[in-house]
N, C-alpha and C positions, 0 to 999 in steps of 0.2 A: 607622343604623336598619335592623331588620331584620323584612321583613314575612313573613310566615304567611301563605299561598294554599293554600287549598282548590279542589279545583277538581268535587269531587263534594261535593252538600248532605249526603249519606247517610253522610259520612268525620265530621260536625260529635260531639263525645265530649258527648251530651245529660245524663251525667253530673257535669258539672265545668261551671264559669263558663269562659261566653265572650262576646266582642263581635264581632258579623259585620257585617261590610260590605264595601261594593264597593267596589274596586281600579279606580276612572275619574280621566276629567280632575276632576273636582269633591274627589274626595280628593286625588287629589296636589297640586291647586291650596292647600286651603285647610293640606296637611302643609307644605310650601313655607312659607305665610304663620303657621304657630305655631296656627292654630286645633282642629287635628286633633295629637294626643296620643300615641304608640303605647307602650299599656302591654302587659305579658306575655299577658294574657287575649284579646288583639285579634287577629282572623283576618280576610285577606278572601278573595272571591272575584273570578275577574280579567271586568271588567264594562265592555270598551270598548275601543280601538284604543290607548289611552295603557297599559294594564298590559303591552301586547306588547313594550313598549319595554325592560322591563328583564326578557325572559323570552319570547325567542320563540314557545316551543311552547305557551302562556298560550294558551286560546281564549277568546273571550267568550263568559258564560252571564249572560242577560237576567236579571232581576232575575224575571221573569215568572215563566220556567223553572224559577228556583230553588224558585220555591212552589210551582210543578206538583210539582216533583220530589222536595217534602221530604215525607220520611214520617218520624212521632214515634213513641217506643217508649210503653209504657205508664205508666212514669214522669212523663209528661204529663197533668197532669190540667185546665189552664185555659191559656187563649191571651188575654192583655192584650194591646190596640194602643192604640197611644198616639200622637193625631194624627188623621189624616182616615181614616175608615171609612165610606164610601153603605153604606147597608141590603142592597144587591146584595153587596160587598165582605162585608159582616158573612156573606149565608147561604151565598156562596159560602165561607168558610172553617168554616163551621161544617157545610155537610156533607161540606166534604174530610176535616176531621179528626174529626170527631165530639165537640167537646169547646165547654165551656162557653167563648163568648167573652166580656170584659168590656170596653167598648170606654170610653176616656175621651176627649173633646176638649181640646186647648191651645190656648191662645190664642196670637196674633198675639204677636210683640215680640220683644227679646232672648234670650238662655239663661237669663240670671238672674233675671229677671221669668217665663220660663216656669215654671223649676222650682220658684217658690215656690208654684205652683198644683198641684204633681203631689204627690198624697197616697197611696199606694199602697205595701203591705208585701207585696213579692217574696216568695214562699215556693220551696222548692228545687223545685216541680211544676209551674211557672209558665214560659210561653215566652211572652218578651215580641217584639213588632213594634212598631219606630217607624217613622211612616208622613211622616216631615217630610224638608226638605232636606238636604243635605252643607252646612255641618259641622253646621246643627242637633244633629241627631237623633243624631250620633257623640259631641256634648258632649253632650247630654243623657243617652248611654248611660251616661258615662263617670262622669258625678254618681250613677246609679242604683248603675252599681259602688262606688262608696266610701260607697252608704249602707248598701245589703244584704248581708248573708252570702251568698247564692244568688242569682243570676241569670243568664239564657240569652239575650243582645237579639239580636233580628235587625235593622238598620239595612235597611228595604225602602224608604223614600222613596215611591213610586208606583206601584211594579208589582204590588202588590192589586190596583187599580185598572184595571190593563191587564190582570191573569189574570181577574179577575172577568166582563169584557168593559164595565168603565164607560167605558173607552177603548180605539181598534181598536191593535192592534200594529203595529209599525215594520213597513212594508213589507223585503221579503229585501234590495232594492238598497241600503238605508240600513242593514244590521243592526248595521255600526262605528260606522253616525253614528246613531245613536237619539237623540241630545240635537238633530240638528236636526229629525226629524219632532215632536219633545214643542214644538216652538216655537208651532207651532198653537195651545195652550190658553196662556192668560196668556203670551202673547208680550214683553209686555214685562218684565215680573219674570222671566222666562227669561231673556230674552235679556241684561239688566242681569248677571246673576248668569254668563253663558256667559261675558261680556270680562271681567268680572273676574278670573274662575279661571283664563281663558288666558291674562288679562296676566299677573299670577303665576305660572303656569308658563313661559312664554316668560323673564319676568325671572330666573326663577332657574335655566331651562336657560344665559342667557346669561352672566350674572353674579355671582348667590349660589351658584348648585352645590350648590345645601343636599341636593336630590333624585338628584343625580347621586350620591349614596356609598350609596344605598339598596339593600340586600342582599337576597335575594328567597330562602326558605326553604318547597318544596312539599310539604304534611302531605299524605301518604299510605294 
């Protein structure tokens, strides 16, 4: 397996299909266990103490940051988020970018009970945000790619949320551990979701090695 790291939003080629996401414990946990997919169009960015591992000079960049930090060419003409959007999140992207957003809610459950609910035709001007967990939101990209001709997802999980200010930012002393300040809100569905990923990762640093042969390729 060979992953694509971005490590500036501004490198992302807004003209071609991609799938963005973040390079943490929660993805390599759930690539470890078959739930994460990695096809050609898949980029991430390195978002945590665990993408350092295969790629020292790898900084993390918040999930946060990356929204500060993205700016869209003109070929953008609407922003779909798909998942949880507060009315704060909503104006806070809408007068970053200036562009119409279309926000929809999913429901609670599975992938495949979600996706029977997502009705929406990607067009090539369309920059979509999924706003749900690791692997959610990577399998749900991944169904949008095999149904549309054109699409652009950003896999953000929460950090709308944290840029918009609906939640305060990981203090500087925790900025590798951010997964344990987010422990504060739904503590225990975090937390349920945190042993899991790390038993998965620990089993297969120890046993499977599945992660251990992963080749790490920096788009520049």
């Amino acid at each position: 397996v060979t992953l694509r790291i971005i490590q500036n939003v501004n490198k992302l080629n807004l003209n071609k299909n991609f799938i963005l996401s973040a390079l943490n414990l929660s993805f390599l946990g759930s690539l470890s266990r078959g739930e994460i997919k990695v096809d050609k169009n898949l980029i991430n960015w390195p978002d945590g103490i665990f993408s350092s591992i295969y790629q020292k000079k790898l900084l993390k960049i918040p999930g946060r940051k990356l929204i500060s930090d993205l700016k869209l060419n003109s070929k953008i003409k609407r922003i779909i988020v798909l998942g949880n959007l507060s009315a704060r999140s909503k104006n806070y992207l809408h007068s970053k970018f200036k562009l119409k957003i279309l926000h929809k809610n999913l429901p609670f459950g599975d992938v495949n009970m979600i996706i029977k609910k997502i009705n929406i035709k990607i067009v090539n001007s369309d920059l979509i945000f999924i706003t749900l967990p690791t692997p959610k939101q990577e399998q749900i990209a991944r169904y949008l790619a095999y149904q549309n001709k054109y699409y652009k997802i950003i896999c953000i999980g929460g950090s709308i949320g944290i840029v918009s200010g609906d939640e305060k930012p990981v203090p500087g002393f925790l900025f590798y551990l951010e997964f344990i300040w987010r422990l504060r809100y739904e503590t225990f569905r975090r937390l349920n979701r945190l042993i899991k990923t790390f038993y998965f990762f620990i089993s297969d640093t120890l046993f499977i090695k599945k992660l251990k042969n992963i080749k790490i390729k920096i788009i520049n």
